[in-house]
N, C-alpha and C positions, 0 to 999 in steps of 0.2 A: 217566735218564728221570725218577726222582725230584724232580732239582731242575726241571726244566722244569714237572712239574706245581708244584709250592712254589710256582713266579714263575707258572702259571697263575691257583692259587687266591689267590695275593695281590695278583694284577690282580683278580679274582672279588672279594671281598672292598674291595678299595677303589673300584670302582666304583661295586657296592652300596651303600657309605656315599656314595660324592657322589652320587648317585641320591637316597637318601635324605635328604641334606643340602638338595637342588634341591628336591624334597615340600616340604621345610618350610618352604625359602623362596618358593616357590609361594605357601602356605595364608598364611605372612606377610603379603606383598605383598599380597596378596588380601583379604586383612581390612584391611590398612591404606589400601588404596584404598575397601574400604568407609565405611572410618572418618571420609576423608579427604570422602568425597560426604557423608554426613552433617554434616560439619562444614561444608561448603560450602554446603548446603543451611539449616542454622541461621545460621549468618551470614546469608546471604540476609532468611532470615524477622525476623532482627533489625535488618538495616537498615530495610526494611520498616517494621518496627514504628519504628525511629524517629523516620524520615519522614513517616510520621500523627500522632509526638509534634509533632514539626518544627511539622508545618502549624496544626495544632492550638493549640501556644505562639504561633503568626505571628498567626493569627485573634482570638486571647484578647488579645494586643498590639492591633491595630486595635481590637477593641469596646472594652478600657479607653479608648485615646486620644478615642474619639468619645464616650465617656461624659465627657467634658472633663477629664482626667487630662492636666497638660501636660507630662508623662514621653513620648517618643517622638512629638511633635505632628508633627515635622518628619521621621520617618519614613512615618508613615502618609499625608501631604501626598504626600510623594515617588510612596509606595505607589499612592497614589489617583492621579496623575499619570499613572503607567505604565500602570496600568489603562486609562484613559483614552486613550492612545497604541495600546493592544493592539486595543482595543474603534474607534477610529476607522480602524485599519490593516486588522481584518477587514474594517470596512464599505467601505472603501477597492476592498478586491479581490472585494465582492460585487459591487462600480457598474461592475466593468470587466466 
């Protein structure tokens, strides 16, 4: 009878440990998918932020070229073109 309890409690005993081994990798997982959104989330916020750098360096290019700067003349040209394309295409599908 003895041994049957021994292989009871040392089924008792190691369940308890991967029980509590499973807690821990719970609270792990758990924090690391935390982790994982916040990190997601700054990323986010950093593309973000570079995208208004983007637009911003794109803007500062055009106003140099029109300030007669002939660094980028044949960009802004182009620039101004498309413009011109986007703006004649809206009005396009206002007349219909």
């Amino acid at each position: 009878m003895s041994n049957i309890e021994d292989i009871v409690d040392s089924l008792e005993n190691k369940i308890s440990k991967i029980l509590h081994k499973l807690e821990i990798l719970r609270q792990t997982n758990l924090k690391l998918t935390d982790e994982l959104a916040a990190s997601k989330q700054k990323l986010q916020e950093q593309e973000l932020h570079i995208a208004a750098w983007e637009e911003k360096y794109e803007a500062l290019k055009i106003a140099n070229t029109m300030l007669g700067s002939d660094n980028n003349k044949r960009e802004t040209k182009l620039k101004i073109n498309a413009l011109i394309r986007d703006i004649d295409h809206c009005i396009a599908q206002l007349s219909d």
